[in-house]
C-alpha positions as CSV (number, residue, x, y, z in Angstrom):
1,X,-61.2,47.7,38.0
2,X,-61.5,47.2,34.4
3,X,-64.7,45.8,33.9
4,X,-67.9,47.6,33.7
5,X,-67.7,50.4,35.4
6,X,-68.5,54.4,35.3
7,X,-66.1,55.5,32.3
8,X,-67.8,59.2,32.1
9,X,-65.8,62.5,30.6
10,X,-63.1,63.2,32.9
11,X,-60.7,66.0,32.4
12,X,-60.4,69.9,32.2
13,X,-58.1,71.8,30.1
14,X,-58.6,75.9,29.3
15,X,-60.5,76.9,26.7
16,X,-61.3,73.2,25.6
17,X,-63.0,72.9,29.5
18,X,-64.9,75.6,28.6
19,X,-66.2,75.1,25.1
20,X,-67.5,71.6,26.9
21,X,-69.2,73.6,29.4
22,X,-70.9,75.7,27.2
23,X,-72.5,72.5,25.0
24,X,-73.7,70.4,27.8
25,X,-77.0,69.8,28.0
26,X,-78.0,70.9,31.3
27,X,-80.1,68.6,34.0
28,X,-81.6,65.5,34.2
29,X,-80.4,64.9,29.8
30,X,-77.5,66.0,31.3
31,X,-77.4,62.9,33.9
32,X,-78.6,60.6,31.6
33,X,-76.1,61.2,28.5
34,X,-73.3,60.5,31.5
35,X,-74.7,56.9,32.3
36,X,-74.8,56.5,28.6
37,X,-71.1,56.9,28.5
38,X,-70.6,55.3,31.6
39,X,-71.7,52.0,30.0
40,X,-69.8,51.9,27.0
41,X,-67.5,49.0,27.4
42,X,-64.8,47.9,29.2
43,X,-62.6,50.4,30.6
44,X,-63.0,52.6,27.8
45,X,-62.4,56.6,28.2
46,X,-65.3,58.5,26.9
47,X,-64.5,60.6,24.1
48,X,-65.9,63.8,25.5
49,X,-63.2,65.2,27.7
50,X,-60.1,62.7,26.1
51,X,-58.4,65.2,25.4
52,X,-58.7,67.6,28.6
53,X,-57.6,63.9,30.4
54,X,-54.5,64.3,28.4
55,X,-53.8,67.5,29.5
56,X,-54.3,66.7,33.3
57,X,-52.1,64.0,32.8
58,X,-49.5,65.4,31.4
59,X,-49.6,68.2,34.0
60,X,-49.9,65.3,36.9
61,X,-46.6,63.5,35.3
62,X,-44.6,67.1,35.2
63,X,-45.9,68.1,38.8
64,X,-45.1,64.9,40.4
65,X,-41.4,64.5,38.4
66,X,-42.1,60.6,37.2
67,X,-43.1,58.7,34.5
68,X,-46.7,57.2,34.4
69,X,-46.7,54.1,37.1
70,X,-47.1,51.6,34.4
71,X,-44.0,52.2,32.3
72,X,-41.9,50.8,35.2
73,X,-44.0,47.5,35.6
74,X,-43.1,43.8,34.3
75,X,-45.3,44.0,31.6
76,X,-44.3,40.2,31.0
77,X,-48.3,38.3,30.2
78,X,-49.4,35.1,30.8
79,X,-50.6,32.9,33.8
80,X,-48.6,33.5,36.7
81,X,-48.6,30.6,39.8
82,X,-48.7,31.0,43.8
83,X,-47.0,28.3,45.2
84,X,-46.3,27.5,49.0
85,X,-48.9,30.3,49.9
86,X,-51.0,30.3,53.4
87,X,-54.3,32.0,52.0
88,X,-56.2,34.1,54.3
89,X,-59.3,35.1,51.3
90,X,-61.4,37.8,53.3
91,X,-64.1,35.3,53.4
92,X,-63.2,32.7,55.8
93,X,-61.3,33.2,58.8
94,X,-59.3,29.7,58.3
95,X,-56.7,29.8,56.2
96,X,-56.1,27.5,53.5
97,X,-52.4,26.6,54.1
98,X,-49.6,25.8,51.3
99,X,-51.9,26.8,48.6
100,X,-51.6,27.1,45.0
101,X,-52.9,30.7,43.7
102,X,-53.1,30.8,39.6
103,X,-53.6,34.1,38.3
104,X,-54.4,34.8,34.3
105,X,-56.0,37.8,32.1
106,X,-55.9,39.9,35.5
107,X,-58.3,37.5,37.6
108,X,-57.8,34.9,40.0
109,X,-58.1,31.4,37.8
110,X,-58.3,28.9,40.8
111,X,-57.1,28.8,44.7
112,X,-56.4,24.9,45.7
113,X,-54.9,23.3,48.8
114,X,-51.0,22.0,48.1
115,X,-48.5,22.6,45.9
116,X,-50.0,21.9,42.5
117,X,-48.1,20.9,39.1
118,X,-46.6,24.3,37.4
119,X,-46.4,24.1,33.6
120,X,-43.0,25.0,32.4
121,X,-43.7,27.9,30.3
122,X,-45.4,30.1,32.8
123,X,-44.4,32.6,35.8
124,X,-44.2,30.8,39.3
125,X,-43.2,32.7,42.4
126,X,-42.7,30.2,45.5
127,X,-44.0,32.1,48.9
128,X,-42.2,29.7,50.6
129,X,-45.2,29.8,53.6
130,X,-45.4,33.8,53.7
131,X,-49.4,35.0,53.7
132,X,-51.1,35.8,50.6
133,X,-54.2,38.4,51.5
134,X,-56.8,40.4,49.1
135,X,-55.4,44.2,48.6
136,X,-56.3,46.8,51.2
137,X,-59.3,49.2,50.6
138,X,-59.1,52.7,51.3
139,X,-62.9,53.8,51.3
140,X,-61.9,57.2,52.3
141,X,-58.8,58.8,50.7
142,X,-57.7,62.2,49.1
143,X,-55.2,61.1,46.6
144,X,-54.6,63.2,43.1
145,X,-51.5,62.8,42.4
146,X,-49.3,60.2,40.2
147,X,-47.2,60.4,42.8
148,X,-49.8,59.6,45.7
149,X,-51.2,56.6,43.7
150,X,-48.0,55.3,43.5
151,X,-47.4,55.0,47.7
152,X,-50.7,53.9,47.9
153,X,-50.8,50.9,45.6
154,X,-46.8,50.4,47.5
155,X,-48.5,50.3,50.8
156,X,-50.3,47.7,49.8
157,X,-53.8,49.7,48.5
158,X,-55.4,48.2,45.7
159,X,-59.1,50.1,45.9
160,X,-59.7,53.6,46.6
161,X,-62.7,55.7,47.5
162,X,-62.1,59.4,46.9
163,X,-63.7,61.6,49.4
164,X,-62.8,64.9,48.0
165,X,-60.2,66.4,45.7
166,X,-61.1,69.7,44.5
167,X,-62.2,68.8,41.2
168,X,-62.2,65.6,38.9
169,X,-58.6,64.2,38.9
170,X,-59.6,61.6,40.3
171,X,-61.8,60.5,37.6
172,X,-59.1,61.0,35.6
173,X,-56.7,58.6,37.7
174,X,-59.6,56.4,37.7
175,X,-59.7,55.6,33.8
176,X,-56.4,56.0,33.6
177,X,-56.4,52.6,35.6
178,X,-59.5,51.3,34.0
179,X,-58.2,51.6,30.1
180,X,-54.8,49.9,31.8
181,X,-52.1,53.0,31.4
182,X,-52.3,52.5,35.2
183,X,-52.0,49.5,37.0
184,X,-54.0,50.7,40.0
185,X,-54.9,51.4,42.3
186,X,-58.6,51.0,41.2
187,X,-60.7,54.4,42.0
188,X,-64.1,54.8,42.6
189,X,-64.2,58.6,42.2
190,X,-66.3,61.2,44.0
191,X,-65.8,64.5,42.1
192,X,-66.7,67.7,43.8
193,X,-67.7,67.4,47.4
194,X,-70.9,68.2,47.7
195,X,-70.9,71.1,50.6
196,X,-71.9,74.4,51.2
197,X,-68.5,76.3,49.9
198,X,-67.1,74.3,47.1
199,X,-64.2,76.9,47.4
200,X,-61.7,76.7,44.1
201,X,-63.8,73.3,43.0
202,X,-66.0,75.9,41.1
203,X,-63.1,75.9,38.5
204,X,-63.3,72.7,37.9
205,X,-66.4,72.9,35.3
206,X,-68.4,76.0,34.3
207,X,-71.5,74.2,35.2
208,X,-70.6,75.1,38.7
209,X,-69.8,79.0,38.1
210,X,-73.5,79.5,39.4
211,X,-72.1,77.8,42.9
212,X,-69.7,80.4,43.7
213,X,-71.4,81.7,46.2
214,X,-72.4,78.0,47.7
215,X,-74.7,75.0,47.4
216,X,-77.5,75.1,49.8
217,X,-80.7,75.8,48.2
218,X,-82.2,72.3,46.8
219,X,-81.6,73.9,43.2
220,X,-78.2,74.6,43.9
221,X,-77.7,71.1,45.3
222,X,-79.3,69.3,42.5
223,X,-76.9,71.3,40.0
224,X,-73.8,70.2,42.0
225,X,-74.9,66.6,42.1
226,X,-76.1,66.2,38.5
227,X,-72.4,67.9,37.3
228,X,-70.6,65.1,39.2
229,X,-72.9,62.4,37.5
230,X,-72.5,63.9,34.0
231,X,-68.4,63.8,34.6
232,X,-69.4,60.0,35.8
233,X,-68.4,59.9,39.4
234,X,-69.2,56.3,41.4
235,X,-70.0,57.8,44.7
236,X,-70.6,61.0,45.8
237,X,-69.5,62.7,49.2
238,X,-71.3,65.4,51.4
239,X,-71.2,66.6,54.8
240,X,-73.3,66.9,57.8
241,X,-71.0,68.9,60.2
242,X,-67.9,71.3,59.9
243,X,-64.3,70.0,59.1
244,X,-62.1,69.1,62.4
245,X,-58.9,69.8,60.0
246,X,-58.9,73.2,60.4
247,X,-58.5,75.2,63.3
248,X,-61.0,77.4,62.6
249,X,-64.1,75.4,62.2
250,X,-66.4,73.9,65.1
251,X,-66.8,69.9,63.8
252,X,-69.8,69.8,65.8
253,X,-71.3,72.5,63.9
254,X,-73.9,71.4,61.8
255,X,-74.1,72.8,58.1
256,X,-76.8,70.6,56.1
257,X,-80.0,69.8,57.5
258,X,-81.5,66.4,57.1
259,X,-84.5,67.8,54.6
260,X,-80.7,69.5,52.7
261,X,-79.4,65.8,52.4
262,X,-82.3,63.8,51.4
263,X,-82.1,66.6,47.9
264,X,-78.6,65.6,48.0
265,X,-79.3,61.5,48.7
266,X,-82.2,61.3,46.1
267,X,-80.8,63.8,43.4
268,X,-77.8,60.8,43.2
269,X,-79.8,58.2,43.7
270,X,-81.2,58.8,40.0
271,X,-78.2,58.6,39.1
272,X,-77.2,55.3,40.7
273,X,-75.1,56.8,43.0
274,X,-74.3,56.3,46.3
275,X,-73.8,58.8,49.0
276,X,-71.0,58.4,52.2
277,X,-71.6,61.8,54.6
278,X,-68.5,63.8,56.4
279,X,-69.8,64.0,60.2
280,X,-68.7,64.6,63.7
281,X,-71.5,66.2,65.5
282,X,-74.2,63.9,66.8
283,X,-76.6,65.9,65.4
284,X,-75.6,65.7,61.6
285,X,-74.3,62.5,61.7
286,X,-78.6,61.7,62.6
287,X,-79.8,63.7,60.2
288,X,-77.2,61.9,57.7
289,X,-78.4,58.7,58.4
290,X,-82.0,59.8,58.6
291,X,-81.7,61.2,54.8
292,X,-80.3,57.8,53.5
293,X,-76.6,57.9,53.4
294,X,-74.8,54.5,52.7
295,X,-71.4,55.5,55.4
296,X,-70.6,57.8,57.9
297,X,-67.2,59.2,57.8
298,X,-65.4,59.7,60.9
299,X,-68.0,59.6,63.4
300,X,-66.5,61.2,66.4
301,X,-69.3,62.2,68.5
302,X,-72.2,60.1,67.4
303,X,-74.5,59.0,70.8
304,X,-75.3,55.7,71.6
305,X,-79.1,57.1,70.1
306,X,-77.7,57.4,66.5
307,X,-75.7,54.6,66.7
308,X,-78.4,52.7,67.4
309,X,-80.4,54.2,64.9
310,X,-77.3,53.4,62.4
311,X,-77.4,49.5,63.4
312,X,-81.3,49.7,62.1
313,X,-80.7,51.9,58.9
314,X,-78.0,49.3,58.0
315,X,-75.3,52.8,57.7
316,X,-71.6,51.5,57.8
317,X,-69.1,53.6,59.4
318,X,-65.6,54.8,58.0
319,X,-63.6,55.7,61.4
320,X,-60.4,57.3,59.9
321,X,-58.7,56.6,62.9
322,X,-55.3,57.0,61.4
323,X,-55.8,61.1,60.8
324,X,-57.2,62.0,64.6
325,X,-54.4,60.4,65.7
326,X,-52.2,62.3,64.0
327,X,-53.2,66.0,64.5
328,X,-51.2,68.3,64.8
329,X,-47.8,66.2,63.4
330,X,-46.1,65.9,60.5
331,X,-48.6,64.6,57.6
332,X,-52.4,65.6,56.7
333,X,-53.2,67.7,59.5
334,X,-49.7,68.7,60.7
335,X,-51.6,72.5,62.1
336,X,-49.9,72.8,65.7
337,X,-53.2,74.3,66.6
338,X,-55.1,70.8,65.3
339,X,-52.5,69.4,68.5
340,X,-54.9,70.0,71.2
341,X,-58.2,69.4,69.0
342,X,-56.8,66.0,68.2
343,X,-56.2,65.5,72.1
344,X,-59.5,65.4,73.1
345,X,-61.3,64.1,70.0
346,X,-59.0,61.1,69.4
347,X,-60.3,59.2,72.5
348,X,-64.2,60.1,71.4
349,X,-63.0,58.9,68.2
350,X,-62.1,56.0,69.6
351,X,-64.7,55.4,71.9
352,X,-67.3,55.8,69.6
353,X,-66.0,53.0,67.0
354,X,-65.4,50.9,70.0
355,X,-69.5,51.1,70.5
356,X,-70.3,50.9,66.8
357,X,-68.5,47.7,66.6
358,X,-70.0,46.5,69.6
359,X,-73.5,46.9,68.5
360,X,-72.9,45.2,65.3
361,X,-72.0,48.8,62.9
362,X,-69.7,47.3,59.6
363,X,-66.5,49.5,59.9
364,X,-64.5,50.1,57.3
365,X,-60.9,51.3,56.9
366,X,-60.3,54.9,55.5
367,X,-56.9,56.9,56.0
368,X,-58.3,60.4,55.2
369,X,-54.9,61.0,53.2
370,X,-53.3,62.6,50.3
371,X,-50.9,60.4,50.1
372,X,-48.6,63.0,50.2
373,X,-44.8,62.6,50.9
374,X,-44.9,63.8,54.2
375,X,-47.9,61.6,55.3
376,X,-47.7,58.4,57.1
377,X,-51.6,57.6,57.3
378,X,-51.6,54.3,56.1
379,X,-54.5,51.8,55.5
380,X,-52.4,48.8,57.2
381,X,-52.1,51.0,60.6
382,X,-56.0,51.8,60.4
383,X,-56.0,48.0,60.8
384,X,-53.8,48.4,63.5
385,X,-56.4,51.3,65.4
386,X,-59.5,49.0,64.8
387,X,-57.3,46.5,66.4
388,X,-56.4,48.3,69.1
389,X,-60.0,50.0,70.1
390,X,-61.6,46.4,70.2
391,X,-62.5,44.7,66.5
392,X,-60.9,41.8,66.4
393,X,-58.0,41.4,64.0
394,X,-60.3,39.1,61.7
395,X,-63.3,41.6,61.0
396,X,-60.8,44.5,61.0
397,X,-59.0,42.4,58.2
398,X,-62.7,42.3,56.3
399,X,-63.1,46.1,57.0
400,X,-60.0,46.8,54.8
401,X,-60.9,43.7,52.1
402,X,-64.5,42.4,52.0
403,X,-66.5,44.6,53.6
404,X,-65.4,47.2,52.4
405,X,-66.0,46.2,49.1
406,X,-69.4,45.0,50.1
407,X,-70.0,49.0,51.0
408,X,-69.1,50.0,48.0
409,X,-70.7,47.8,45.6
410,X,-68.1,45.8,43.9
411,X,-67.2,42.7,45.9
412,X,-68.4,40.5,42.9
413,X,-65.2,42.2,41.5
414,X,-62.9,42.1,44.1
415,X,-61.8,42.3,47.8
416,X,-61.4,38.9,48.2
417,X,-59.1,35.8,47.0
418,X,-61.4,33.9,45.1
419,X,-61.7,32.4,41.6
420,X,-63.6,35.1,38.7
421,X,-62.9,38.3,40.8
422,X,-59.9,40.5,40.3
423,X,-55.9,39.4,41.2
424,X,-55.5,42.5,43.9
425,X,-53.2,40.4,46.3
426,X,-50.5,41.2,48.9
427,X,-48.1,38.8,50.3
428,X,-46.9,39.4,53.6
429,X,-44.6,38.1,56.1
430,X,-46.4,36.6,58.8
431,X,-50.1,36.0,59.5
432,X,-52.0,39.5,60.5
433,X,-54.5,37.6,62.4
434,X,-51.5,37.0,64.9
435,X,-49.6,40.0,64.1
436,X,-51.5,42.9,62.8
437,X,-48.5,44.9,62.0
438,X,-47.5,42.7,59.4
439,X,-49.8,44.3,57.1
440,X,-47.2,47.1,57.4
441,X,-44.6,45.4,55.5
442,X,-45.5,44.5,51.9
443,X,-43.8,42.4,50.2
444,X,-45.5,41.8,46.9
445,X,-48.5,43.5,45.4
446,X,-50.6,42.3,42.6
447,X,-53.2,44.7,40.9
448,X,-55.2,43.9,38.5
449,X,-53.0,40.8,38.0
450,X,-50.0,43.2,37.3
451,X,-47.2,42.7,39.9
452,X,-46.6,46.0,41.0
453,X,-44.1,45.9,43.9
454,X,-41.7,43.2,44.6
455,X,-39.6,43.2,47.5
456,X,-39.0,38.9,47.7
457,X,-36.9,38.8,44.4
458,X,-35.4,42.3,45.1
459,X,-33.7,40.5,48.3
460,X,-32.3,37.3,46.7
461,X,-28.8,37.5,46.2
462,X,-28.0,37.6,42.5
463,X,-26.7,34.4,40.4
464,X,-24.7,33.8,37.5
């Protein structure tokens, strides 16, 4: 996303990290000198912390063993043309058929019915009737890695919500994208969960040395919240329950109280920020919702009290159906003990989302992933859950494009296919409307008007 946006300091590296910490103004000043930097232009990388960015991605490129995403892209400018293209745009469930897509500058130019006339000069890729969708929106995803962006943006991800990652790499992934050494994904980053135990996350700024003993007095919350708005952060996340991820926490077990995350909700709030709340119990997921949070992630046991409660507070719902169902096996949660958890707390899972949709709750799609190499959580089989629990193929479709960037405040940017916003497009196969699985098979992916992943030209024989 590399128009206005939150471009605040981003990166950590030893004594340099430190120095920074010591300087900072502390508070509120502290807040407000971060929006100042957030504002300054378009896609630029504030100058406090370039350096420490550097470092991190340096260290990102050695850990992961590649070169930075861009550096293997067609760089090639100009316009590029869709022709032959059946539109589905996120916004209407008809598609417009044989369409002419032009792309230019990284945004959609125009979308018109037919095959249009195609200047000489420019790029023109016939889709020869395959689909042509907005990019898939992950509104709930650990990714931190070089690495992990890349499968993501190959799986067809073009917008990521972080929702925890130990520290700020991914606001560092996040400009990276916005100043354009990235093609994408685009990040909207959330920092340091805000939770009781930040755990190792107190390394990640000595403004949060005073945390290492936990965040649950409103003084302690308020310090947590204001570091992630001075490093610039575009949501924020907290909790309401205990994880489910590990064996040895009770995800029913509630660990903020409602009066606990209204500090939390308000203290961001004068930041701009929005807040989307980890919650399983029915309990926390109430209080949650009662304190002002903008998503619920997960869900699993909410009654049909707080749903109903969450149809009047307008509070979306991330599911993550893609990691219940995959406790205990090999990916995010591959714990043999999280086997049986997931046995028991899938179908709840399930059940609950089912009665969320039913009452009218916007869901949208989050894979709760790393991206990892071993992990097979994708946003295109959360598609496939929704699917499969009730939402019909159509509003599951918005829940990974246009609702989901109607949650998180930048669908006059992108998540659909229309002219002004953003070039994050997939071409597919077949229509997913009819067959949802298609989704699973990319064959192009545009980001930021950068073709990213071709897989139509790749299987063309060669010519002479």
């Amino acid at each position: 996303m590399r128009g206005l946006g939150r471009t605040g300091s981003t990166g950590h590296g030893g004594t340099e990290s430190a120095e920074r910490g010591r300087n900072r103004p502390a508070g509120l000043e502290q807040a407000a000198s971060a929006e100042q930097r957030r504002v300054k232009g378009r896609g630029r990388i504030a100058e406090r912390g370039g350096r420490g960015l550097g470092l991190i991605v340096a260290l990102m490129v050695t850990a992961v063993g590649t070169t930075p995403v861009s550096a293997q892209e067609d760089q090639r400018g100009g316009p590029i043309y869709l022709v032959g293209a059946n539109v589905l745009d996120g916004v209407n469930p008809e598609p417009i058929m044989n369409a002419t897509v032009v792309v230019s500058d990284g945004r959609i130019v125009s979308v018109e019915e037919g095959r249009q006339p195609v200047p000489a000069d420019v790029r023109m890729f016939d889709l020869e009737g395959r689909w042509l969708v907005p990019g898939l929106t992950d509104a709930h995803s650990h990714v931190n890695t070089l690495a992990g962006v890349r499968r993501a943006l190959e799986s067809g991800v073009t917008l990521i919500r972080t929702a925890g990652v130990g520290g700020y790499r991914d606001v560092a992934i996040r400009d990276l994208v916005r100043d354009g050494t990235l093609p994408g994904p685009d990040i909207l980053a959330t920092g340091v969960y805000v939770t009781p135990d930040i755990e190792d996350a107190v390394l990640a700024d000595p403004a949060l040395y005073p945390l290492i003993d936990g965040a649950r007095s409103p003084d302690e919350l308020r310090l947590l919240v204001r570091t992630n708005l001075a490093h610039g952060v575009d949501w924020m996340k907290t909790r309401g329950t205990e994880r489910a991820g590990r064996v040895d926490t009770d995800p029913r077990e509630q660990v903020y109280s409602e009066a606990q995350l209204r500090v939390i909700v308000e203290e961001a709030a004068r930041g701009g920020v929005k807040i989307h709340a980890h919650a399983h119990g029915d309990s926390g997921i109430r209080d949650a919702v009662l304190a002002g949070v903008a998503s619920i992630e997960h869900g699993t046991y909410a009654s049909e009290e707080t749903l109903q409660l969450m149809v009047e507070r307008g509070t979306f719902l991330v599911p993550t159906l893609s990691s219940i169902s995959s406790f205990g096996q090999a990916g995010d949660y591959a714990e043999p003990g999280l086997f049986l958890r997931g046995l028991h707390m899938a179908p709840r899972r399930r059940e609950a989302t089912a009665r969320a949709y039913q009452l009218g709750i916007p869901i949208v799609t989050g894979a709760d992933t790393s991206y990892g190499p071993d992990s097979y959580a994708r946003i295109s089989r959360e598609v496939e859950f929704l699917v499969d629990v009730g939402v019909s193929p159509w509003d599951a479709l918005r829940g990974a494009t246009s609702l989901a960037a109607e949650l998180l405040g930048v669908g006059d940017r992108t998540g659909s296919i229309q002219p002004g916003l953003e070039a994050d497009l997939l071409v597919i196969d077949r229509n997913p409307l009819e067959h949802v699985r298609a989704l699973q098979d990319v064959l192009m992916v545009f980001s930021n008007g950068t073709l990213v992943l071709d897989r139509i030209t790749m299987a063309r024989p060669a010519t002479d």
